[in-house]
TORKOL-4160 file (C-alpha; in steps of 0.2 Angstrom, whole numbers, padded with zeros to 4 digits, m for minus):
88
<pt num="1" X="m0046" Y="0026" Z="0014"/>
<pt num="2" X="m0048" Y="0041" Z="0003"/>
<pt num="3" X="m0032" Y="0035" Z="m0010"/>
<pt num="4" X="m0040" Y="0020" Z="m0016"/>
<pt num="5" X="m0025" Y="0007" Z="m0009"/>
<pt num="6" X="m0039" Y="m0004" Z="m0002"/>
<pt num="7" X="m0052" Y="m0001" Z="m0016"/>
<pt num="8" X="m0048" Y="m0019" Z="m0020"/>
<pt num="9" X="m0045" Y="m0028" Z="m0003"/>
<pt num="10" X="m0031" Y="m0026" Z="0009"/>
<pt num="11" X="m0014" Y="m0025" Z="0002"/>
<pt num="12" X="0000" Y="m0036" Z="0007"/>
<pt num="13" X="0012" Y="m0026" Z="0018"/>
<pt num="14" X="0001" Y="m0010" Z="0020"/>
<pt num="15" X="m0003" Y="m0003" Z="0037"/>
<pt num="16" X="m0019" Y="m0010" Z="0037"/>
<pt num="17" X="m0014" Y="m0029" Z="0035"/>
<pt num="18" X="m0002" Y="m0029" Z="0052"/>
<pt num="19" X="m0009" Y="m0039" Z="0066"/>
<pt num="20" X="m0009" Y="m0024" Z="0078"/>
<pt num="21" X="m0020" Y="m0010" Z="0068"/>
<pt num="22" X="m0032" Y="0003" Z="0073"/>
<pt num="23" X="m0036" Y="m0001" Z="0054"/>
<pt num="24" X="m0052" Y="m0014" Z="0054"/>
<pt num="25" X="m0063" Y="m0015" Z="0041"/>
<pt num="26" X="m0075" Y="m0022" Z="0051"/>
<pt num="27" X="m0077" Y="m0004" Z="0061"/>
<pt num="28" X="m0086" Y="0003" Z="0044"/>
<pt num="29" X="m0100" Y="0003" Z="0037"/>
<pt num="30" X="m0105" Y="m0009" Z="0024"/>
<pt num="31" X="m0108" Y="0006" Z="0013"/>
<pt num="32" X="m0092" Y="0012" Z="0013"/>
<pt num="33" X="m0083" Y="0004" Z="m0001"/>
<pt num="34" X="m0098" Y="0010" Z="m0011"/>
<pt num="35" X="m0097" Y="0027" Z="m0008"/>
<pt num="36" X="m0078" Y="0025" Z="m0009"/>
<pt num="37" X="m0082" Y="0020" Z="m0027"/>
<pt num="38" X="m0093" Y="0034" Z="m0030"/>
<pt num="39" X="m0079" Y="0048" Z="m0024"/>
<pt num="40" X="m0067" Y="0040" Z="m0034"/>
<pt num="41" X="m0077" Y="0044" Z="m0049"/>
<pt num="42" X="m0080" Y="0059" Z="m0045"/>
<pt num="43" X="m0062" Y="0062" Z="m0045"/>
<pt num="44" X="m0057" Y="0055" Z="m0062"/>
<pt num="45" X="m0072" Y="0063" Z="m0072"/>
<pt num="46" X="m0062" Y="0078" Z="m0065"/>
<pt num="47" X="m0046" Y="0072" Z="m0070"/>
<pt num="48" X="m0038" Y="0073" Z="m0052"/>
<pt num="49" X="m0033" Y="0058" Z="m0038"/>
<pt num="50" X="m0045" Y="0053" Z="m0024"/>
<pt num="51" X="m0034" Y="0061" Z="m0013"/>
<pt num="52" X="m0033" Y="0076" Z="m0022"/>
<pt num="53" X="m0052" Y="0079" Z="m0023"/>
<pt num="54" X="m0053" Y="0075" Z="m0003"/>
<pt num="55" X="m0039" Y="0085" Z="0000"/>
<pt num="56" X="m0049" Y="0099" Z="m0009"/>
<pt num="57" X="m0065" Y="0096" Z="m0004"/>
<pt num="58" X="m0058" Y="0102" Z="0014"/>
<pt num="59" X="m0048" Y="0114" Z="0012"/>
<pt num="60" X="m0062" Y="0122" Z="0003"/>
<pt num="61" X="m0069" Y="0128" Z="0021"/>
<pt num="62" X="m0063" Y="0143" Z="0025"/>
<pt num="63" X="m0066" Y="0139" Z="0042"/>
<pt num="64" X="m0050" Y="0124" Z="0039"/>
<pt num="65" X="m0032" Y="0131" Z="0040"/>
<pt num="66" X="m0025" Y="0115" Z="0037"/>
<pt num="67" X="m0026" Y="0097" Z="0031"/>
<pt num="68" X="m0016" Y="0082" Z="0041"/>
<pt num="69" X="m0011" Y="0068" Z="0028"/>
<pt num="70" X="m0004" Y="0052" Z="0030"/>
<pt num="71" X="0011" Y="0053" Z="0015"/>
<pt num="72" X="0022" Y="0039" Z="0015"/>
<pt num="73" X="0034" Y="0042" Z="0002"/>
<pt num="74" X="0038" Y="0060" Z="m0007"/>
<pt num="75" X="0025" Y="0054" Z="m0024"/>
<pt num="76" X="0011" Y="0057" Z="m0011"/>
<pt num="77" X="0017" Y="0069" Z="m0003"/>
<pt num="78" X="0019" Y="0078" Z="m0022"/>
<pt num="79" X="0001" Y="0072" Z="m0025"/>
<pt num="80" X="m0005" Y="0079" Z="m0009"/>
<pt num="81" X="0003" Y="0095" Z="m0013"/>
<pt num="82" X="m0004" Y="0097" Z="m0033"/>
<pt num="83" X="m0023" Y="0097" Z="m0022"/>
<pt num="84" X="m0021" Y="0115" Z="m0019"/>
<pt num="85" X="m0019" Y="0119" Z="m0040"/>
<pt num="86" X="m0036" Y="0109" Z="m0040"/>
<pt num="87" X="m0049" Y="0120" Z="m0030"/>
<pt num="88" X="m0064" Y="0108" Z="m0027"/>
């Protein structure tokens, strides 16, 4: 949710579009798009990725030793990475 892939709907072909997901967008609230919306721009007035300023937004915690991410290919997995030069 936090990488804006479904800012704009449901891709074709994402994990979010097969028939046998735990994925619904029916299981948020209306709201959440909007706030969605809202992080993401917060994150570009700051010059990161959604995903980066989530990523950071925990990890600023002490209490947090670790973040689980979903990366699919190695760019996200880059992305995900570059967070921790972007302290929230």
């Amino acid at each position: 949710m936090l990488t804006n892939k479904y800012a704009a709907g449901i891709p074709q072909g994402s994990r979010a579009a097969r028939e046998n997901t735990t994925l619904r967008f029916e299981n948020f609230p209306p709201d959440t798009f909007e706030k969605i919306r809202e992080y993401a721009a917060e994150a570009e007035k700051r010059g990161i990725s959604l995903a980066q300023l989530a990523i950071s937004w925990v990890l600023r915690d002490a209490r947090i030793t670790s973040v689980l991410v979903g990366a699919s290919s190695v760019a996200q997995l880059k992305e995900n990475i570059d967070a921790l030069s972007h302290p929230y």
